[in-house]
C-alpha positions, -999 to 999 in steps of 0.1 A, spaced: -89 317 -482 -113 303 -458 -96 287 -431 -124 260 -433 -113 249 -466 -75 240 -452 -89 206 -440 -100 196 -482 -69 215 -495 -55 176 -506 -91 170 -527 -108 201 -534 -114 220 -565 -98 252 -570 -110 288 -550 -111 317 -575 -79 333 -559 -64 303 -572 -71 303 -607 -48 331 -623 -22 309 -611 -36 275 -623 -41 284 -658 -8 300 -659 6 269 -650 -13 250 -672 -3 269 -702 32 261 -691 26 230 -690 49 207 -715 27 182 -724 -2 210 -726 11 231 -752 16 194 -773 -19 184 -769 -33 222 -776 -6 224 -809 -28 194 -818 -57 215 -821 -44 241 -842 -10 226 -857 -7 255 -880 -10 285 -853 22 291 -831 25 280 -799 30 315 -783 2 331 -801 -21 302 -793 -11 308 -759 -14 346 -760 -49 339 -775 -60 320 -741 -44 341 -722 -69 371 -736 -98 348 -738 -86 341 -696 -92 378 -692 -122 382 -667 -124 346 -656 -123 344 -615 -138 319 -607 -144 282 -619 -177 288 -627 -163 317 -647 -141 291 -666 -171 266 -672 -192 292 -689 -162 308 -713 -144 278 -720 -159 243 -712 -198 253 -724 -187 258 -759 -165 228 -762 -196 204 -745 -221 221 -764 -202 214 -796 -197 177 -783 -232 178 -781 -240 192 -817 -214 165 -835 -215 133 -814 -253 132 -804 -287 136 -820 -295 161 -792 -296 160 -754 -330 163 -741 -335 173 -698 -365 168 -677 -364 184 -642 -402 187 -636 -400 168 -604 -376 193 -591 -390 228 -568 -378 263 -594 -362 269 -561 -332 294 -566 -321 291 -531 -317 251 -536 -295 231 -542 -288 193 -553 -267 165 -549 -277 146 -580 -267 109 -572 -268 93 -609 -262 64 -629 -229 64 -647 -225 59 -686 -195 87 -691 -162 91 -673 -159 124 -685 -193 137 -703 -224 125 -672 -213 158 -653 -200 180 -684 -233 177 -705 -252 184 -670 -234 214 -666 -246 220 -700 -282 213 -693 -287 231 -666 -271 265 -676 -298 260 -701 -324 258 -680 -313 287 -658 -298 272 -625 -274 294 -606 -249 273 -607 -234 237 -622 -221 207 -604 -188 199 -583 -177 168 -594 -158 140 -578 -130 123 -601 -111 93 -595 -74 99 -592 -66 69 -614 -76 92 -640 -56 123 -632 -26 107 -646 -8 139 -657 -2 169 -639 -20 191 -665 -53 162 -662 -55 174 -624 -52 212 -629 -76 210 -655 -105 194 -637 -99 214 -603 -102 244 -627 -133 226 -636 -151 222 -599 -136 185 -595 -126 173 -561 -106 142 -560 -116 106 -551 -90 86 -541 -84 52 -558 -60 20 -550 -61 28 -505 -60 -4 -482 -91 -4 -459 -76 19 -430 -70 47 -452 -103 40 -477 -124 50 -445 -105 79 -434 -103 93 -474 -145 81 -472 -148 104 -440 -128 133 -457 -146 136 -489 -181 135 -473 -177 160 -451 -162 179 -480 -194 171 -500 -218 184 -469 -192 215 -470 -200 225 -503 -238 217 -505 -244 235 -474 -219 263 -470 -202 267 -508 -240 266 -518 -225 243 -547 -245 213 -566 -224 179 -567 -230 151 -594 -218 121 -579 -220 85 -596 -245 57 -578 -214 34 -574 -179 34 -580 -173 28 -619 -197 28 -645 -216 -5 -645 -202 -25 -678 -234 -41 -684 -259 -9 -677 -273 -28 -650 -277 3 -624 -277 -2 -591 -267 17 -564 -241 9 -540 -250 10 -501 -213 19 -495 -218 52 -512 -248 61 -496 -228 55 -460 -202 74 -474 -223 105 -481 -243 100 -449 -207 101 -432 -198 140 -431 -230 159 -419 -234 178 -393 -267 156 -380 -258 123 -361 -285 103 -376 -278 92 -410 -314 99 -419 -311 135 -409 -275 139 -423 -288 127 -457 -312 153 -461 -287 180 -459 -278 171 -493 -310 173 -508 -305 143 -532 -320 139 -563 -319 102 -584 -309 117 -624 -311 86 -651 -289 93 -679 -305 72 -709 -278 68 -740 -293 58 -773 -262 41 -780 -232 39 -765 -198 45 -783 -181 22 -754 -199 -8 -757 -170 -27 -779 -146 -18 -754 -164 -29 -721 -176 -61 -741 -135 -66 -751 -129 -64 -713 -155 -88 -703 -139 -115 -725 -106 -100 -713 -113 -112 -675 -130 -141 -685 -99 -154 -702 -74 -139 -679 -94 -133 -641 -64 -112 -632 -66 -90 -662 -70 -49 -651 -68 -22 -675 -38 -2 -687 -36 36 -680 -34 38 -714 -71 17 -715 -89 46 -697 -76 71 -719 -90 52 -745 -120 49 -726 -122 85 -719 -114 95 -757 -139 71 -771 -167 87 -747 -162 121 -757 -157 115 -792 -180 84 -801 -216 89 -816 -242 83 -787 -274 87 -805 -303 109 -787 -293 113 -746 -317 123 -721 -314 132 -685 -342 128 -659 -342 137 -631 -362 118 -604 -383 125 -574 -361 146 -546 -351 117 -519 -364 145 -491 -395 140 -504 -399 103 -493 -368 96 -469 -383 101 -438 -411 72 -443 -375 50 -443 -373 68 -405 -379 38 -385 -356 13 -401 -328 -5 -384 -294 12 -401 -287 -14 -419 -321 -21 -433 -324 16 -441 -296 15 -463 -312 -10 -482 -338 5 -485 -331 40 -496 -308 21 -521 -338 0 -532 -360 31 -537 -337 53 -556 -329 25 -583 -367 26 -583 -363 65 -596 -335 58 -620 -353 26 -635 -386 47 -639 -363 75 -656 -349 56 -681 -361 68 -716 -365 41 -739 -352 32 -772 -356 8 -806 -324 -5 -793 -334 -17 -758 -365 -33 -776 -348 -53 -798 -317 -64 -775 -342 -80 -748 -362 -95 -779 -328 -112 -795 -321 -121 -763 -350 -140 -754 -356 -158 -789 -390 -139 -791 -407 -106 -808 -426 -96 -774 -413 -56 -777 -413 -56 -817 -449 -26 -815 -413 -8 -800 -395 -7 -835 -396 -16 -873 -376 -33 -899 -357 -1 -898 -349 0 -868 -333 -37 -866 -319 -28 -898 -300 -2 -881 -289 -16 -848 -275 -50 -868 -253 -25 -886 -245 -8 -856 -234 -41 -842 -214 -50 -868 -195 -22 -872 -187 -22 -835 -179 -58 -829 -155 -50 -857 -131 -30 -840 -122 -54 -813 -93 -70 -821 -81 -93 -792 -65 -124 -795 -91 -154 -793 -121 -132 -801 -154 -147 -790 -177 -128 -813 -209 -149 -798 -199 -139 -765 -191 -100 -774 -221 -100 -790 -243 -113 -761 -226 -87 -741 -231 -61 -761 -268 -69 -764 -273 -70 -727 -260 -36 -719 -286 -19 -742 -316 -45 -733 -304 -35 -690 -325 -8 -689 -356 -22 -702 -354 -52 -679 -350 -23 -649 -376 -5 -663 -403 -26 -664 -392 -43 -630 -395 -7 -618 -433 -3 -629 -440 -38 -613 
């Protein structure tokens, strides 16, 4: 192993010497063999393990793993829980040599990098995306394993100040390491979290952060290592919505409510399996292509405004539904957007709504206020878009 890597060995994702032994391990895994008996109850467990085990054969690196195991499984995500995922990369250079750091708006714990992956296989990229992952998600052994199988390094969650710039530190020079000398791509989410109400902006701390680890002093210069690219990720609906309007009301009737374990797993279940409509990925104009008319700008002033510019790119990105049409309309009492969508449509969406709003089933349910929620996150875009074109 590369003496180079040591220093990531607490983050990073699996090397391909590692990986016989990671998947052996996962296969031994307890709480493993119970979650894949679930998938075919009436096979035994040792045959269903022998049957990985041969499918494991020739696999040697995670890349390797992606294509035999995890590109089935997200294209057939893809085929029963969406009306089709749609990419646009036009602003990008056919360059085979490059490589991105796509820096993206965030509607998926799990699926924003997996149907990426996906996407860009398709379109004949070398290579997919590293990934960073929160470790409040990695809440089982066989959870971690998996996703360093799958080119995730970790984010650390939950640190006091002290040790949140020291993990900051660590992980970007990570991310410059495998951009620059891996010759990986990394996804990595415009904030921390996925904005509950799809308003998208992105956070000047994780701009600093990735400006932290290159091997340039200015962060200007150490920026363009990366060669980021804004990608909007546009969902036609969301099958979260009900849950991250039930939290809104959560914390507005209990300010020190925060999520169960047990919540993100929901979370993460209902993301993979919930119907999302049509999804489209866009991917914006390269930030080398602009950043250096930010050159001049006080540090502080150019955080702001490379932050400003590439929610610019995701707002513009954004592709457009009946849905967002008619939650701005309902919102603002008026039919401005209705050329946008028909009877139909509304007909649709109000059943959409209702069927949603029904499975939240919390004490004192506000269903005026879920619903105002609710309608927000999908009218969000719109509002960013058109800001965007002003």
């Amino acid at each position: 192993m590369h003496d180079e890597l040591k220093e990531f060995d607490d983050i990073r994702p699996y090397e391909p010497e590692e990986m016989q032994q990671a998947f052996t391990d996962l296969l031994n895994d307890r709480q493993f063999k119970h979650i894949l008996h679930g998938f075919a109850p009436w096979l035994p467990q040792r045959l269903l393990g022998g049957m990985l085990r041969l499918a494991f054969v020739g696999v040697k690196t995670p890349l390797d793993f992606q294509k035999r195991f995890m590109k089935p499984i997200v294209k057939h995500i893809i085929r029963k829980h969406t009306d089709g995922c749609t990419f646009s990369d036009a602003k990008l250079a056919k360059n085979p040599q490059a490589r991105y750091t796509f820096i993206s708006n965030h509607r998926d714990i799990v699926l924003d990098s997996a149907f990426l992956d996906v996407l860009l296989f398709e379109a004949g990229y070398p290579t997919t995306v590293e990934i960073g992952i929160g470790d409040n998600l990695l809440i089982y052994p066989w959870i971690k394993r998996l996703v360093r199988m799958n080119k995730a390094f970790t984010v650390r969650r939950g640190l006091t100040p002290k040790e949140m710039l020291r993990s900051s530190q660590l992980m970007s020079r990570y991310i410059h390491y495998a951009v620059t000398q891996k010759q990986e791509n990394i996804w990595i989410a415009q904030r921390e979290g996925r904005a509950k109400d799809s308003d998208d902006r992105t956070q000047q701390s994780v701009l600093k952060m990735l400006a932290m680890g290159g091997a340039q002093p200015l962060p200007l210069n150490s920026l363009q290592e990366l060669n980021m690219v804004p990608l909007t990720i546009s969902y036609e609906y969301d099958p979260c919505d009900y849950l991250k309007a039930q939290e809104f009301q959560q914390k507005r009737d209990n300010p020190a409510f925060k999520k169960s374990k047990q919540d993100d797993l929901q979370n993460m279940k209902t993301g993979i399996f919930g119907y999302k409509g049509r999804v489209d990925y866009h991917c914006g104009m390269p930030v080398n292509d602009w950043i250096a008319k930010l050159e001049n700008l006080p540090k502080n002033e150019f955080f702001a405004a490379l932050a400003q510019r590439i929610d610019s790119e995701i707002h513009t990105g954004y592709r457009l539904f009946p849905n967002n049409y008619i939650a701005l309309d309902r919102l603002n009492g008026n039919r401005t957007n209705a050329a946008h969508y028909t009877d139909a449509h509304e007909k649709r969406f109000d059943q959409y709504l209702k069927g949603q709003l029904a499975k939240i089933t919390i004490p004192g349910k506000d269903e005026a206020f879920l619903l105002e929620r609710m309608l927000t996150m999908y009218a969000n875009p719109l509002r960013n878009y058109l800001s965007a074109q002003q």
